[in-house]
Biopython code that builds the backbone (N, CA, C, O; Angstrom):
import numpy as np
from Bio.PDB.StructureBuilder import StructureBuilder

atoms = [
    (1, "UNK", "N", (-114.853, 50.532, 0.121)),
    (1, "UNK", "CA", (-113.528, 50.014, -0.157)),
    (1, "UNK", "C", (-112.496, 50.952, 0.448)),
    (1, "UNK", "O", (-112.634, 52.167, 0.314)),
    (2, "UNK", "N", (-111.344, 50.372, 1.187)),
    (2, "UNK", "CA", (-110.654, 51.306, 1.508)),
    (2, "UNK", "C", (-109.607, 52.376, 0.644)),
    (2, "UNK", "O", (-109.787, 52.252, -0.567)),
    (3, "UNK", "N", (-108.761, 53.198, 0.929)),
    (3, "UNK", "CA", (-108.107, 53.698, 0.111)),
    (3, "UNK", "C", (-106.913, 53.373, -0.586)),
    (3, "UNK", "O", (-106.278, 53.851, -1.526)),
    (4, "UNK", "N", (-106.771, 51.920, 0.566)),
    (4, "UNK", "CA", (-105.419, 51.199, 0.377)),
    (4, "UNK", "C", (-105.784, 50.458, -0.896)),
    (4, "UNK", "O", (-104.704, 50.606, -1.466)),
    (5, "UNK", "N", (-106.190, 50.079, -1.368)),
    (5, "UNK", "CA", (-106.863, 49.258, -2.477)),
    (5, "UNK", "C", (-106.735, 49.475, -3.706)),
    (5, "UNK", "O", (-106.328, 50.637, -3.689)),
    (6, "UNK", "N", (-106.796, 49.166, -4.812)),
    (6, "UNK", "CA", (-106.639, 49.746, -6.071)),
    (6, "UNK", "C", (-108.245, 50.165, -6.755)),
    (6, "UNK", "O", (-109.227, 49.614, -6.257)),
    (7, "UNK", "N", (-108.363, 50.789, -7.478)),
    (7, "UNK", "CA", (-109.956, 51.416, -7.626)),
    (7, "UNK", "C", (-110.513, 50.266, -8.592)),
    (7, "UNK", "O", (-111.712, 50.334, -8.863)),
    (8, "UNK", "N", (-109.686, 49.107, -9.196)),
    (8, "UNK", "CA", (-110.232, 47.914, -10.037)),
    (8, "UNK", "C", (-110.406, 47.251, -9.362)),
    (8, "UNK", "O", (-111.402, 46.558, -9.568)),
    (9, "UNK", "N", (-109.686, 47.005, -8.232)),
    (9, "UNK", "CA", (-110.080, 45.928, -7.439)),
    (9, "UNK", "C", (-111.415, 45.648, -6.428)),
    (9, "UNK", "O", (-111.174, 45.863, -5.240)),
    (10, "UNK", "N", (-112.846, 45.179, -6.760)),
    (10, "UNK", "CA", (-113.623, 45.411, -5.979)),
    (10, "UNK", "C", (-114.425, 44.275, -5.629)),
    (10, "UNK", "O", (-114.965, 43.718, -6.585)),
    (11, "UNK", "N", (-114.596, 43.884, -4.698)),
    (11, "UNK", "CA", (-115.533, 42.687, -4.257)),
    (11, "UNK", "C", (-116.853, 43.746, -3.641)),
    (11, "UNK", "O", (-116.691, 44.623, -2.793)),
    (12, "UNK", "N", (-117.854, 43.476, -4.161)),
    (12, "UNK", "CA", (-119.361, 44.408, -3.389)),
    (12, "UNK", "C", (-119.404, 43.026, -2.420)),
    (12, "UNK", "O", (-119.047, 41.864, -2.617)),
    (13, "UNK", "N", (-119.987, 43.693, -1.335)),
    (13, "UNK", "CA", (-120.419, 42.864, -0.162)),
    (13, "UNK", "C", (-122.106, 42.385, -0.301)),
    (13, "UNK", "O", (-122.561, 41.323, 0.123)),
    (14, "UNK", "N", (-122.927, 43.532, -1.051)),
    (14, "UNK", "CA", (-124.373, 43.328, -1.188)),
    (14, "UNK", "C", (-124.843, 44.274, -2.550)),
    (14, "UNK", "O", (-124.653, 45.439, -2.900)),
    (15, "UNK", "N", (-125.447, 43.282, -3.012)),
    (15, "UNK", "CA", (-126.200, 43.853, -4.152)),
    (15, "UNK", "C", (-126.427, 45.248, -4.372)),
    (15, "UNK", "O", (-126.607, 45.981, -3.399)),
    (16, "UNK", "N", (-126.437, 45.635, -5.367)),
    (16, "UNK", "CA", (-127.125, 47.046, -5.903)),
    (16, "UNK", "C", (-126.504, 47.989, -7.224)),
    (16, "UNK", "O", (-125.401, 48.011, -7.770)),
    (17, "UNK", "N", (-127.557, 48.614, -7.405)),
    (17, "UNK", "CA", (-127.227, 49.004, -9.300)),
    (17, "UNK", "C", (-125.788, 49.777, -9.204)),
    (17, "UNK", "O", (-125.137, 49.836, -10.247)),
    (18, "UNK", "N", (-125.342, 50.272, -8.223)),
    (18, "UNK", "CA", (-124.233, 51.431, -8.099)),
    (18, "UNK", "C", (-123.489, 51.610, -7.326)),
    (18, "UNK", "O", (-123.834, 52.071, -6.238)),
    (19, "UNK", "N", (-122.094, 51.285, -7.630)),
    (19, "UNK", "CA", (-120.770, 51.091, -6.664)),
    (19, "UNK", "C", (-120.100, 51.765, -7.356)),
    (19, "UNK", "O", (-119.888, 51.628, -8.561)),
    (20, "UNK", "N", (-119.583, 52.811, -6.411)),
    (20, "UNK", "CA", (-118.463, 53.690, -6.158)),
    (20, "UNK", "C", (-116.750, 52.849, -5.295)),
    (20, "UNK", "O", (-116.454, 52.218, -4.281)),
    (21, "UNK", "N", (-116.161, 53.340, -6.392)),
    (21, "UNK", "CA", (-114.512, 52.847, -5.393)),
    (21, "UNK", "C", (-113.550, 53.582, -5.569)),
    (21, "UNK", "O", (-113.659, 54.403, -6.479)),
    (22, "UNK", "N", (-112.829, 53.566, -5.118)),
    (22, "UNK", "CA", (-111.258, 54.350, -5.524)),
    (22, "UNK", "C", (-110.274, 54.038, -4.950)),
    (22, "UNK", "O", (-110.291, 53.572, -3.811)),
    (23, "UNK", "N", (-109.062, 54.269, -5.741)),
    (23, "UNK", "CA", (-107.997, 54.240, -5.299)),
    (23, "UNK", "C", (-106.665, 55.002, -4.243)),
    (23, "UNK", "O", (-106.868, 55.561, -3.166)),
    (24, "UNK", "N", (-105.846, 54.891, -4.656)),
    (24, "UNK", "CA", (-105.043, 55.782, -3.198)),
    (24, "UNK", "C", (-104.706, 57.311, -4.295)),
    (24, "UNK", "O", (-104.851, 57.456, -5.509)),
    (25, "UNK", "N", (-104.310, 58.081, -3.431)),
    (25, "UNK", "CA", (-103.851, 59.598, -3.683)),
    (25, "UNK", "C", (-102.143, 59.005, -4.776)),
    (25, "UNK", "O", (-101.191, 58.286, -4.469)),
    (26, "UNK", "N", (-102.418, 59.588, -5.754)),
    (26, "UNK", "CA", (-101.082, 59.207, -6.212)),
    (26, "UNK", "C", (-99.827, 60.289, -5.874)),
    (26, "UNK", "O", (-99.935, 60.861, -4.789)),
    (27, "UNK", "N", (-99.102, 60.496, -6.381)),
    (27, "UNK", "CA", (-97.629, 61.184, -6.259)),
    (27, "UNK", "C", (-98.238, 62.600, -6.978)),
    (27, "UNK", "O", (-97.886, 63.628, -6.400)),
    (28, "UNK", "N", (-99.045, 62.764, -8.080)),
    (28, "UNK", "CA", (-99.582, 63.513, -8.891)),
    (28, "UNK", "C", (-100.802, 63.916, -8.322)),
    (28, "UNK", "O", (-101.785, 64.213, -9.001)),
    (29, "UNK", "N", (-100.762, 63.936, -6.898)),
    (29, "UNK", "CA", (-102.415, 64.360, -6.489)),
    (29, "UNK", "C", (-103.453, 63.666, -7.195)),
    (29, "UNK", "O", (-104.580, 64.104, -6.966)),
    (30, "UNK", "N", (-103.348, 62.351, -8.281)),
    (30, "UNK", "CA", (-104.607, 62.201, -8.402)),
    (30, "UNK", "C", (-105.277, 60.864, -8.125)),
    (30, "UNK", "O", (-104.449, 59.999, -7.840)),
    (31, "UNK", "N", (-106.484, 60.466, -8.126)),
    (31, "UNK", "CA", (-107.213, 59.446, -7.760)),
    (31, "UNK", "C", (-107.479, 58.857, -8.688)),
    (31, "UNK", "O", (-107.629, 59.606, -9.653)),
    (32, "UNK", "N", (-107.683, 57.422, -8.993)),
    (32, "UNK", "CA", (-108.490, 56.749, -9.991)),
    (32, "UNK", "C", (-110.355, 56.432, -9.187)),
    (32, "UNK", "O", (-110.691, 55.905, -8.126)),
    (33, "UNK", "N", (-110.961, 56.899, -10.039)),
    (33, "UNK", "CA", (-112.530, 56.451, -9.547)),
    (33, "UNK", "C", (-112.909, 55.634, -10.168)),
    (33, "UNK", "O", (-112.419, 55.512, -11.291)),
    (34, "UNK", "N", (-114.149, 54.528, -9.645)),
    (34, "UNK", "CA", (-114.388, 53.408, -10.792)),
    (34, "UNK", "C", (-115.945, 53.596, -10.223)),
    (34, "UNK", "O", (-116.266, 53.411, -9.049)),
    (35, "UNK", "N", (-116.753, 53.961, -11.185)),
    (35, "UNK", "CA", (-118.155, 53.812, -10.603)),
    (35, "UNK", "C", (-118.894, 52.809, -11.784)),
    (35, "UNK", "O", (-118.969, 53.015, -12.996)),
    (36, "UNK", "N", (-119.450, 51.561, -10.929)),
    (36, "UNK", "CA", (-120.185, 50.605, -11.638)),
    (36, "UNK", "C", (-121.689, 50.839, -11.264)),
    (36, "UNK", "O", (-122.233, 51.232, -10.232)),
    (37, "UNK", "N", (-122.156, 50.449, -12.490)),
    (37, "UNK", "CA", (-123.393, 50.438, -12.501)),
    (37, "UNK", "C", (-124.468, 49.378, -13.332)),
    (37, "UNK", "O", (-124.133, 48.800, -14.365)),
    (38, "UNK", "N", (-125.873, 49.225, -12.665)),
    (38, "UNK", "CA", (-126.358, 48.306, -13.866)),
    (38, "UNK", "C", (-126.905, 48.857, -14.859)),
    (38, "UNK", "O", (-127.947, 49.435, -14.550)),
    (39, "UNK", "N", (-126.586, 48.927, -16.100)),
    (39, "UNK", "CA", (-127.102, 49.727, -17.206)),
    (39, "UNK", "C", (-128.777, 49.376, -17.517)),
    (39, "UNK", "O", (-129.349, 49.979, -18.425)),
    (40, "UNK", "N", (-129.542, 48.294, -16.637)),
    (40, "UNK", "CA", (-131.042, 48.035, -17.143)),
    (40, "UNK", "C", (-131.410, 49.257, -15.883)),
    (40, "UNK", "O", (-132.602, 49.497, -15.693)),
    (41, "UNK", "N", (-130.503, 49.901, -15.160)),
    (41, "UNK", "CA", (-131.399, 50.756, -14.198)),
    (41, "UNK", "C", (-130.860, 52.252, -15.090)),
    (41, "UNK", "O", (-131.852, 52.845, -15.515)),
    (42, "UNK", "N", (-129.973, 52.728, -15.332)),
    (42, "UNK", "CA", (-130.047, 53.923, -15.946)),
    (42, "UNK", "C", (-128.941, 53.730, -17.044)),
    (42, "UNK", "O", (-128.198, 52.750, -17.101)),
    (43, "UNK", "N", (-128.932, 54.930, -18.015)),
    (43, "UNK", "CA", (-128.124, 54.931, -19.026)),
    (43, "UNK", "C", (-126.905, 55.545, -18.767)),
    (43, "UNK", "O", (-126.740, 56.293, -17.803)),
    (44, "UNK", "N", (-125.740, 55.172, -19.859)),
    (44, "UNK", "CA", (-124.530, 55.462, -19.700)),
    (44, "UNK", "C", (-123.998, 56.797, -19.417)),
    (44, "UNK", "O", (-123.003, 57.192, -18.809)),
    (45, "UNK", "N", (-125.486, 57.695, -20.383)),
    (45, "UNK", "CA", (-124.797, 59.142, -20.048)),
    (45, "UNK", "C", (-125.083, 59.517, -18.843)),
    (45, "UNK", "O", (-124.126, 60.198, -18.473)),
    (46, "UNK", "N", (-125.985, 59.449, -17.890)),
    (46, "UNK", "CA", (-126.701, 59.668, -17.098)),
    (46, "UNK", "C", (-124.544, 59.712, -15.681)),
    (46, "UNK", "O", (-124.108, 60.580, -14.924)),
    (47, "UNK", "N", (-124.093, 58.569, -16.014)),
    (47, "UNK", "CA", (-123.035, 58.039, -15.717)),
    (47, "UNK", "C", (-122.085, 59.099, -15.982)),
    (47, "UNK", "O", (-121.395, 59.722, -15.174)),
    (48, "UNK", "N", (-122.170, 59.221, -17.429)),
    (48, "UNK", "CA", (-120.957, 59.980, -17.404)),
    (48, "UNK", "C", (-120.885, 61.093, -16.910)),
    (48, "UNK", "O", (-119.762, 61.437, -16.541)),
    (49, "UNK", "N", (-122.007, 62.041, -16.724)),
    (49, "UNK", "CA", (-122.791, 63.309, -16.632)),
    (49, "UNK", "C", (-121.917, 63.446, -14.845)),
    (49, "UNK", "O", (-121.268, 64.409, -14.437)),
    (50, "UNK", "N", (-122.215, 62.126, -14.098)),
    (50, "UNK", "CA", (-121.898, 62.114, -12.599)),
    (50, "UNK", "C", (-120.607, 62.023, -12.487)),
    (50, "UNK", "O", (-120.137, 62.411, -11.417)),
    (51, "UNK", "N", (-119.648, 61.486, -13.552)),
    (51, "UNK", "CA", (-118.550, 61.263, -13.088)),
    (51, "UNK", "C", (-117.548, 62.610, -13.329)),
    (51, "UNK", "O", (-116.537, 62.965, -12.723)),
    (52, "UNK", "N", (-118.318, 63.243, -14.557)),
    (52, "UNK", "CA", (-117.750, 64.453, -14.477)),
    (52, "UNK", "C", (-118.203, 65.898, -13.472)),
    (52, "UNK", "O", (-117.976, 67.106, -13.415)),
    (53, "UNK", "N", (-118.791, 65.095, -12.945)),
    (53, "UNK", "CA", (-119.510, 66.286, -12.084)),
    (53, "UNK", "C", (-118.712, 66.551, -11.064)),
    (53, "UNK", "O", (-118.390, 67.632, -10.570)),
    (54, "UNK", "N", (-118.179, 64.537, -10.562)),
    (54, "UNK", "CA", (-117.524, 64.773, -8.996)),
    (54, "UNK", "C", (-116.258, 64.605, -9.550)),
    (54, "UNK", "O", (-115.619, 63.923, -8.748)),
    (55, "UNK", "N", (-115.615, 64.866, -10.457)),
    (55, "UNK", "CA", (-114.274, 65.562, -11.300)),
    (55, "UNK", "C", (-113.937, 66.886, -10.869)),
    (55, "UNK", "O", (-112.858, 67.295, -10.439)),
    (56, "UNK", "N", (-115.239, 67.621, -11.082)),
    (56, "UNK", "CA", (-115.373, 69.070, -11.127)),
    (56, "UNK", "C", (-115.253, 69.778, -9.725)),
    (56, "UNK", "O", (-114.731, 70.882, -9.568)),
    (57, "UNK", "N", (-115.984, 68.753, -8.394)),
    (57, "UNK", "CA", (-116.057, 69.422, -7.318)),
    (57, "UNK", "C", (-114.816, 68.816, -6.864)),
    (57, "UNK", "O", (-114.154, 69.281, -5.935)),
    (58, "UNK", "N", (-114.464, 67.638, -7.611)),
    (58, "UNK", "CA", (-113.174, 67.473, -6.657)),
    (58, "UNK", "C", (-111.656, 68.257, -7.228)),
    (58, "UNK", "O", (-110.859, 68.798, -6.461)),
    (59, "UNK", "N", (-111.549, 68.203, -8.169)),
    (59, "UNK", "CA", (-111.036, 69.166, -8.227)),
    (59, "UNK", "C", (-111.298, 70.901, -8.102)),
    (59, "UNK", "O", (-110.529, 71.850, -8.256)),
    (60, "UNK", "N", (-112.248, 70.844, -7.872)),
    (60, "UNK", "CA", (-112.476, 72.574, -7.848)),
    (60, "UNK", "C", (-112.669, 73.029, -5.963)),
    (60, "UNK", "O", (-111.884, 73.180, -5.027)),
    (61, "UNK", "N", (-113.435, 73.072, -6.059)),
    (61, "UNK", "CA", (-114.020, 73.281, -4.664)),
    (61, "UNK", "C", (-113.291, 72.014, -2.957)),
    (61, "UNK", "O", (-113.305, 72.481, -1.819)),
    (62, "UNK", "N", (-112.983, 71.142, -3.126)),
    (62, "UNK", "CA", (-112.280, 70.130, -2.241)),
    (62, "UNK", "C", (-111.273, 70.613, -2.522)),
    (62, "UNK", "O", (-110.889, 71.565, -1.841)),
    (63, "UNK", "N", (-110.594, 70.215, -3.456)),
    (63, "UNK", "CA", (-109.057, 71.133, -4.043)),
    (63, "UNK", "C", (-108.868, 72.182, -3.233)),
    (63, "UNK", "O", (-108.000, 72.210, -2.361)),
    (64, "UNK", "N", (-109.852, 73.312, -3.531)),
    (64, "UNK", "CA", (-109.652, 74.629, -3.021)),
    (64, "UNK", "C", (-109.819, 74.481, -1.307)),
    (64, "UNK", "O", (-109.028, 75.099, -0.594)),
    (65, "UNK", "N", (-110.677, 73.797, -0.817)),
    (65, "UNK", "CA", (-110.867, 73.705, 0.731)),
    (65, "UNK", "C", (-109.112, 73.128, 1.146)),
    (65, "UNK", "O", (-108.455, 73.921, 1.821)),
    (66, "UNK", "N", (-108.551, 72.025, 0.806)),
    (66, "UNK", "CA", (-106.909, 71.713, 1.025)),
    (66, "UNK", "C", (-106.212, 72.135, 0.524)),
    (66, "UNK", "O", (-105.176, 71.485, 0.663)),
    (67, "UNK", "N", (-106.023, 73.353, -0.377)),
    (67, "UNK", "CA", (-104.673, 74.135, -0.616)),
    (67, "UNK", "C", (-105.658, 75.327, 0.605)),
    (67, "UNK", "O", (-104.924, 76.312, 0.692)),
    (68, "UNK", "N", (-106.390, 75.470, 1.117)),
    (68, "UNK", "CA", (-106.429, 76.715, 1.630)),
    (68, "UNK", "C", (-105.895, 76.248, 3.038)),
    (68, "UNK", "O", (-104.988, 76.884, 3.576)),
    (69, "UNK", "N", (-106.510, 75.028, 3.697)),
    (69, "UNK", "CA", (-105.674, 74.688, 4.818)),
    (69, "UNK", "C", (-104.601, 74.203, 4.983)),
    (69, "UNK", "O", (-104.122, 74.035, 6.105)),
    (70, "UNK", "N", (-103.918, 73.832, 3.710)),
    (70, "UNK", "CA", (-102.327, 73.000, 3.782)),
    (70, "UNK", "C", (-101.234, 74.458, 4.445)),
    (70, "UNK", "O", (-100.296, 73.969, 5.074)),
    (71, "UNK", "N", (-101.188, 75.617, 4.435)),
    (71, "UNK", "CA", (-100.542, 76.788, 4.658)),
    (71, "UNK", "C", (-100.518, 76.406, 6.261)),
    (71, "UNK", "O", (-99.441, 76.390, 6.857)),
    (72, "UNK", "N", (-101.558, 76.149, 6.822)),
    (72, "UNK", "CA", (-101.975, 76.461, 8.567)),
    (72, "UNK", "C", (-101.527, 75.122, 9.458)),
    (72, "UNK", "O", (-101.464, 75.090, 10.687)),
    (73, "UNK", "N", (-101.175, 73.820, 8.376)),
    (73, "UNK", "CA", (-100.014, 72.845, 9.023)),
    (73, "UNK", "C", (-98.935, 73.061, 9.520)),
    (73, "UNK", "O", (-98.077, 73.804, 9.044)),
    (74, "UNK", "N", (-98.849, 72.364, 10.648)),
    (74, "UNK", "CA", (-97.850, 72.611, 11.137)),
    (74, "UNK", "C", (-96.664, 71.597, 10.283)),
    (74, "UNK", "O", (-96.963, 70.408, 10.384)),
    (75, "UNK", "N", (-95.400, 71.849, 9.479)),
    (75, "UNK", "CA", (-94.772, 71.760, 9.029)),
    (75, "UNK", "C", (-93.735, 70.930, 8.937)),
    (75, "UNK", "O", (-93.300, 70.274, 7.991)),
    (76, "UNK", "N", (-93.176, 71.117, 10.772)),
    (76, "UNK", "CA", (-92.014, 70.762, 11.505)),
    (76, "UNK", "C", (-92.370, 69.065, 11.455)),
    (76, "UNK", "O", (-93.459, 68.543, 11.694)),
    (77, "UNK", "N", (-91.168, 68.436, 11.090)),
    (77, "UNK", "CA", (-90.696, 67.015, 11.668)),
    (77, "UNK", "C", (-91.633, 66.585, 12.441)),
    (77, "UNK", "O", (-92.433, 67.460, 12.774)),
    (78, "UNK", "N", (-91.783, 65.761, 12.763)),
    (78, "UNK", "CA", (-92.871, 64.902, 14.310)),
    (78, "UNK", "C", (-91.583, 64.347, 15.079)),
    (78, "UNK", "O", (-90.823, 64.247, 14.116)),
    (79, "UNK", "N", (-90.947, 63.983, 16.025)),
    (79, "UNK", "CA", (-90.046, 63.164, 16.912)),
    (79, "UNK", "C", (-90.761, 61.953, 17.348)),
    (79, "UNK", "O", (-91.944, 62.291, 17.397)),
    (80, "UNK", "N", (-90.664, 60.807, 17.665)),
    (80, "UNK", "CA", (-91.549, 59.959, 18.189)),
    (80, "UNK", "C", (-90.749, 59.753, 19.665)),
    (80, "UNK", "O", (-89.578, 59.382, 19.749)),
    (81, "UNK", "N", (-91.805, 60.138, 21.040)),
    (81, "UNK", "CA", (-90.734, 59.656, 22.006)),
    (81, "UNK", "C", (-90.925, 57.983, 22.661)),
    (81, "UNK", "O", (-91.843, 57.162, 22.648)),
    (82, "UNK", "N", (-89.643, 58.010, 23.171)),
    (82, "UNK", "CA", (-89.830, 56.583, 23.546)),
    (82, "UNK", "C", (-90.122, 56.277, 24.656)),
    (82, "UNK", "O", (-89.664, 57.063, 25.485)),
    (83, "UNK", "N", (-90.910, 55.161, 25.214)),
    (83, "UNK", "CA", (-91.248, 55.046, 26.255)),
    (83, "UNK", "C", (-90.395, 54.055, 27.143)),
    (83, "UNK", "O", (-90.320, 52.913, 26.691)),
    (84, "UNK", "N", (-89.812, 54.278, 28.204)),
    (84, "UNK", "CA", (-89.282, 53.227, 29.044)),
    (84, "UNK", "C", (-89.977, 52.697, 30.054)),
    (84, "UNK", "O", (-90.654, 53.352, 30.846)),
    (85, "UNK", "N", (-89.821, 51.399, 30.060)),
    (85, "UNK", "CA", (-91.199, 50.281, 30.781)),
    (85, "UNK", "C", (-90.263, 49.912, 32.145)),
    (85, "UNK", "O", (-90.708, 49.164, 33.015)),
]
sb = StructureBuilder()
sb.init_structure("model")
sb.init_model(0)
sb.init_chain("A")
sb.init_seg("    ")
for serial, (resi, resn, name, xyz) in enumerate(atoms, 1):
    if name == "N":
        sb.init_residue(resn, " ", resi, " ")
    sb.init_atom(name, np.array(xyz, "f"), 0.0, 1.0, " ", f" {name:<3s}", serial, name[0])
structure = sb.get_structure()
């Protein structure tokens, strides 16, 4: 699903016990995740166990990889030039 999308909104294209989606980057840095699953293939905690896991790396470790490179952007305006035909 793309990022443009809302993380409820999901059409699966093909079967299977486990779909991952998400939504866009909000104003607050944060994401909504929606992970579905079929509960006759594993249990709920098993679920929750994962969702807090990729909580943890995403905020911890991803987090830390983009505040360490946001410093080394370049900053300045962009100009767009124009082209004459």
């Amino acid at each position: 699903m793309p990022a443009s999308g809302a993380a409820g909104e999901l059409h699966a294209l093909s079967p299977g016990p486990f779909l991952l989606s998400y939504g866009v980057i909000k104003p607050d840095h944060t994401v909504d995740v929606v992970l579905r699953w079929d509960h006759l293939v594993c249990d709920a905690a098993l679920i929750a166990r994962t969702l807090t896991r990729l909580e943890q790396v995403l905020g911890g470790e991803i987090a830390a990889e983009l505040a360490a490179i946001r410093p080394q952007l370049d900053t300045r305006p962009v100009r767009a030039a124009g082209i004459l035909l």
